[in-house]
N, C-alpha and C positions, 0 to 999 in steps of 0.2 A: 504494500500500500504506500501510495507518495501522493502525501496532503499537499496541495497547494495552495496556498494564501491570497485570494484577488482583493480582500481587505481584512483590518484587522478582525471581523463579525464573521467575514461569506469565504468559504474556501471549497474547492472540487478535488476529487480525486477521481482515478480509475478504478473499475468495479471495486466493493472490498466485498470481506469474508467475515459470516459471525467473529470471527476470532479476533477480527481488526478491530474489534468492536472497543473491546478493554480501552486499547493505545488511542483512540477517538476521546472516550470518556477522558484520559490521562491528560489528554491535549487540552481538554479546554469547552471542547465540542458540546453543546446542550442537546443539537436538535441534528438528525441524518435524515437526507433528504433523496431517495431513490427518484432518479430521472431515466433509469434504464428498464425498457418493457422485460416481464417474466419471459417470453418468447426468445429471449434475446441468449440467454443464462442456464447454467443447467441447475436441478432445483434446488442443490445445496446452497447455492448463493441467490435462488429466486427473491424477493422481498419480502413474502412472508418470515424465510431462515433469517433473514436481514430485522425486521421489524421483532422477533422474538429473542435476537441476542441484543440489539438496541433499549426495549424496554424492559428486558432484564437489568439491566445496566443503571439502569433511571433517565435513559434518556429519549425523548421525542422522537415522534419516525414519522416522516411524512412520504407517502407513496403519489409521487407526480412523471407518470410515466410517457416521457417524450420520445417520438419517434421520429428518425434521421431522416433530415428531407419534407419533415411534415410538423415543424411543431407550430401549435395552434395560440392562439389569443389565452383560452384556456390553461394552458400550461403555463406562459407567463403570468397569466394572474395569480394561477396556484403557488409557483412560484415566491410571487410576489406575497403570498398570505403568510406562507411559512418562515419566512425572513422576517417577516413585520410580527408574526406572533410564537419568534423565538423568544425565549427570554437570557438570551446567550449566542454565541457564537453557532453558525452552522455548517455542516460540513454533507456539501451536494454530489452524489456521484454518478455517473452512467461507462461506459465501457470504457473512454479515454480522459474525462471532465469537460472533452468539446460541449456535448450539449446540456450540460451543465451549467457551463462558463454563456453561453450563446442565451439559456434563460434569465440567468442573471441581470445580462446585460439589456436585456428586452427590457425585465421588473424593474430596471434603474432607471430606463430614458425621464429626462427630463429632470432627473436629480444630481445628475451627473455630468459633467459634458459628455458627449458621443465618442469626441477623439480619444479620451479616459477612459470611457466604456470598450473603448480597442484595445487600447493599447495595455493594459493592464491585463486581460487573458492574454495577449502575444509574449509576452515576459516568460510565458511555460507552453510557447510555440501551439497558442489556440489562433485560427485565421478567423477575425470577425469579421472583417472588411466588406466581406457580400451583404454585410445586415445594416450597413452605416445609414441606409433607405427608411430602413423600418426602424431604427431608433428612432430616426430625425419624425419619423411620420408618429411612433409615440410618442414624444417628448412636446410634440404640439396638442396631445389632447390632457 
């Protein structure tokens, strides 16, 4: 597991495993945030395995399952709830933290600048640049 930091609250990583669960809790982490569909995974690491070592732990699980190539208004706003109704740092994952990182940056527009919203997942080589449209197009409502 390799936690990555987009700020001091919100951070992604690639898939983890109930076991990463502990060194999450250890970290800092209040709230895990699965953005990777079960379909994706095999069921050791489905979101359920995820969700039942997470609130063993005492920690929050939220299951926001986005899909590559398709993620919805939906997702960004789920997104968006689960950040706002941590009460702690959160830590988001899907296979790589790309589409982790890419809802994040949806939940922020308008809080953030856009080019910050880039350029902050490119630090652990996430490409947002195709989405610079759709912040700008969020950030105005």
């Amino acid at each position: 597991m390799e936690i990555r930091p987009l700020t001091d609250d919100y951070a992604v990583s690639p898939q983890i495993t109930p076991d990463d669960i502990a060194a999450i809790a250890e970290a800092g982490y209040v709230t895990v945030v699965c953005n990777r569909p079960d379909g994706e995974v095999p069921q050791d690491v489905q979101a359920e395995a995820i969700r039942k070592a997470a609130e063993a732990a005492g920690l929050r699980f939220v299951l926001n399952p986005v899909t590559g190539g398709a993620i919805t208004l939906d997702n960004v706003t789920a997104q968006s709830k689960a950040i706002a109704d941590s009460e702690g740092p959160v830590l988001a994952y899907c296979a790589s933290g790309n589409r982790s990182s890419i809802v994040w940056a949806l939940s922020q527009a308008g809080k953030q600048p856009t080019d910050s919203l880039i350029a902050i997942p490119a630090r652990f080589g996430y490409g947002l640049e195709p989405f610079r449209a759709t912040i700008d197009a969020l950030a105005k409502n």
